[in-house]
C-alpha positions in Angstrom: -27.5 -89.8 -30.0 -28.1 -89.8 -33.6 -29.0 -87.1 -35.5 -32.7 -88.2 -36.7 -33.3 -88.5 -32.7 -32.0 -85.3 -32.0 -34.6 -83.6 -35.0 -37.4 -85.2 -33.7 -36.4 -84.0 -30.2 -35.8 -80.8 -31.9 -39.2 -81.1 -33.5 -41.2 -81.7 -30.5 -39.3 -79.2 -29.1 -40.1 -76.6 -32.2 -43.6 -77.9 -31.7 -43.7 -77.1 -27.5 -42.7 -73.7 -28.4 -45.1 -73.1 -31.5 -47.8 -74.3 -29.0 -46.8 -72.0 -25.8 -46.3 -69.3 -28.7 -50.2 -69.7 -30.0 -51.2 -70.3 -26.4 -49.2 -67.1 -25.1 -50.6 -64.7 -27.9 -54.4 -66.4 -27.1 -53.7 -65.6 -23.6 -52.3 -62.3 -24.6 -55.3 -61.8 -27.1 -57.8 -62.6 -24.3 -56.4 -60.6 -21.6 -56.3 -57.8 -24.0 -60.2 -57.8 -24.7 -61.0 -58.5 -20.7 -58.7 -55.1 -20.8 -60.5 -53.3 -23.3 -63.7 -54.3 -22.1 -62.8 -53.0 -18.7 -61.7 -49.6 -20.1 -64.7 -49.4 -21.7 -66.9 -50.4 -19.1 -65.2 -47.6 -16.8 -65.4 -45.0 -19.4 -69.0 -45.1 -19.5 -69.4 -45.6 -16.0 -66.5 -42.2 -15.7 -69.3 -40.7 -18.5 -72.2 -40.9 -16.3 -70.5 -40.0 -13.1 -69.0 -36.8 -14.6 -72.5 -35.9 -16.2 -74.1 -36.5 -12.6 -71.6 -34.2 -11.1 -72.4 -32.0 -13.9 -75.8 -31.9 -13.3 -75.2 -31.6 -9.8 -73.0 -28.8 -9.7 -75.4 -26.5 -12.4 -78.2 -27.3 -9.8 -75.7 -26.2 -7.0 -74.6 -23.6 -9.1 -78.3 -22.4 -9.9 -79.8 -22.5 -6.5 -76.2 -20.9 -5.5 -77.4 -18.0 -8.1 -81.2 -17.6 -7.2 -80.4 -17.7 -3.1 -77.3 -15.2 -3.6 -80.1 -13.0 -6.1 -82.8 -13.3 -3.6 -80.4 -12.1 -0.9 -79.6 -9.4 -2.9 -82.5 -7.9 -3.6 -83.3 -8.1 0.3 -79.7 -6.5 1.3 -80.7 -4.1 -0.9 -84.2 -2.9 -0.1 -83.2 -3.3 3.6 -80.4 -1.1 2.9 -83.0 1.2 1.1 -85.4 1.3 3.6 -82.8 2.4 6.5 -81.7 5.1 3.9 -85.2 6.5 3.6 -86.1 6.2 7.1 -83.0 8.3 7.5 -83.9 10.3 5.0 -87.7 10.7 6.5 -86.5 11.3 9.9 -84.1 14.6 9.0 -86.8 15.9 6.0 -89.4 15.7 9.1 -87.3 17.4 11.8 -86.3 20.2 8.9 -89.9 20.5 7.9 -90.3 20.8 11.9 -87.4 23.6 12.2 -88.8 25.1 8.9 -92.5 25.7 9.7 -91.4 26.7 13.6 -89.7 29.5 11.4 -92.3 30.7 8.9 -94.9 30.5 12.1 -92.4 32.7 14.1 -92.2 35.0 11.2 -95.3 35.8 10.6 -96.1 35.9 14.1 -93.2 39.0 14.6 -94.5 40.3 11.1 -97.9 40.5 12.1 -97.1 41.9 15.8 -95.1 44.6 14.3 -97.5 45.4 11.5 -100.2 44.7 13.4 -98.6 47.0 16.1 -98.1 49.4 13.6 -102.0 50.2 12.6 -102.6 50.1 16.0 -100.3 53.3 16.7 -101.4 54.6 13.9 -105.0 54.2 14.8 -104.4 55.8 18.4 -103.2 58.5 16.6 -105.6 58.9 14.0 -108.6 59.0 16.8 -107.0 59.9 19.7 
């Protein structure tokens, strides 16, 4: 083979791989902005699924909040109204015990006293 042969073999050869080169990097180029466009497209679709979930949990978190406050404040005046009825019951049956005493009291004071001015009246005109 002679040597000018061989160069332009060697040239078309130079050229094939120039060729696949540019056609590689083109490839290479376009695969990188499908890529990008992709990563993009995903980010903003990530973006608006996280800000749903977001928005989701606050209003989970909120009614969470409000339900768990509203129960609360029930637990809590139940709880309070079992404690005064409680309280009601014993303050009336002491009341109860109480006034069964003052009435006995006075009743024994007065038949004693009572009692007394009576003797003393038999006495006095008798």
């Amino acid at each position: 083979m002679s040597s000018y042969r061989q160069s332009k073999i060697a040239e078309k050869a130079q050229e094939h791989l120039d060729h696949l080169n540019n056609r590689s990097s083109q490839l290479i180029e376009a695969q990188q902005k499908r890529f990008d466009t992709s990563i993009a497209k995903y980010d903003q679709e990530l973006k608006k699924s996280l800000e749903k979930t977001n928005a989701e949990l606050e209003n989970i978190t909120r009614t969470y909040d409000e339900s768990l406050a509203l129960h609360a404040s029930v637990r809590y005046w139940g709880l309070q109204e079992k404690y005064h009825k409680r309280m009601s019951i014993g303050f009336g049956a002491a009341t109860i015990i109480v006034a069964l005493g003052v009435l006995w009291g006075l009743y024994e004071y007065a038949d004693y006293f009572l009692a007394a001015d009576i003797r003393l009246l038999s006495r006095i005109c008798g």
